[in-house]
C-alpha positions, -999 to +999 in steps of 0.1 A: +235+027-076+203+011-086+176-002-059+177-031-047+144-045-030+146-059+004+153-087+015+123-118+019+128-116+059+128-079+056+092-077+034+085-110+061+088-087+091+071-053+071+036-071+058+037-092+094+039-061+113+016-037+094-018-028+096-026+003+081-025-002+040-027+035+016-035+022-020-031+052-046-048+045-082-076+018-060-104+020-081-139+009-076-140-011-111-135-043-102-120-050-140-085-029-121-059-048-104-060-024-080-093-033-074-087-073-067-053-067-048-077-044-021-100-069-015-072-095-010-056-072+013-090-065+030-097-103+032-063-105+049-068-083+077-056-053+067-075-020+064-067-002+034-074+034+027-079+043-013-062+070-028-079+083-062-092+117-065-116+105-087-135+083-060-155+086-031-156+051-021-138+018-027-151-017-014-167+002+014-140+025+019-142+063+017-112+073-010-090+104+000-075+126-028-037+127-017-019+105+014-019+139+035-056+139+032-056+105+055-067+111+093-047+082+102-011+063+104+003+044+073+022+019+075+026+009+036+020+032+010+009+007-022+011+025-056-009+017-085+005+046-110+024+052-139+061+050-130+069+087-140+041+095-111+056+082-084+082+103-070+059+128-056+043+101-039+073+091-025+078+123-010+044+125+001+046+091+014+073+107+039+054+131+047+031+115+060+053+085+084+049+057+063+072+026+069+076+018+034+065+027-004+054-004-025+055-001-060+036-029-076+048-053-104+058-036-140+066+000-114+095+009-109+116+042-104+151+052-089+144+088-082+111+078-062+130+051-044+162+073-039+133+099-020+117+075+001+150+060+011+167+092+017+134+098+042+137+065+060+113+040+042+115+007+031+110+004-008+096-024-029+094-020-064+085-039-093+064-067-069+025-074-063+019-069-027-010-094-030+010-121-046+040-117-020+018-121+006+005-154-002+038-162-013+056-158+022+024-171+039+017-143+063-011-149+084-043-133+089-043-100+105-066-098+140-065-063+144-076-050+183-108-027+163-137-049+158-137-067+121-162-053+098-179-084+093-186-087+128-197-050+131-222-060+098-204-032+078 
């Protein structure tokens, strides 16, 4: 049976309620869409963690090489890969207690969906994070840790 993605009150209630964003393939090229949907999702309130082996850093973020490297809860794992890459990261993403796996728009995958259902998460494939969250209007995130632009970082 093929995947269907969730419904809009359902994505609604997941990009509301999270907080904690893991983007694998950010890059620090700004040319990337990866690159342009992390500052979006920074500018929105969320704090989002790049995944890329080959960074250090992204927008002022240190990069980790693999989810289980990151010292800290996830609630949305958002891939920017190759469609045939992502069902290990779907069963990493389980590993590691996410709430969902977002695939972003022209990714898709059954088998990585299939995984990261069979563990629990929510899966969106096939659909820009970024443009789905100006689309359903969610508001600004205040998160309870001080804002980096109040801290001056």
């Amino acid at each position: 049976m093929a995947h269907r993605n969730p419904t809009t009150d359902e994505i609604r209630s997941l990009l509301t309620n999270a907080k904690t964003v893991a983007m694998v393939g950010a890059s620090s090229n700004p040319d990337k869409a990866s690159h342009g949907i992390m500052q979006k999702l920074q500018r929105a309130g969320y704090h989002v963690v790049p995944v890329n082996p080959r960074e250090t850093e992204v927008l002022g973020e240190k990069a980790y090489a693999s989810l289980a490297d990151i010292p800290e809860h996830v609630d949305i794992v958002d891939v920017f890969r190759r469609s045939e890459d992502t069902p290990p990261i779907a069963d990493e993403a389980v590993k590691i207690g996410a709430k969902a796996l977002w695939l972003q728009t022209g990714i898709a995958n059954e088998d990585a969906a299939a995984r990261a259902t069979a563990g629990g998460l929510m899966v969106v494939m096939d659909a820009c994070i970024g443009a789905t969250h100006a689309l359903l209007r969610i508001p600004r995130k205040t998160l309870g840790a001080p804002d980096k632009e109040v801290l001056g970082r």
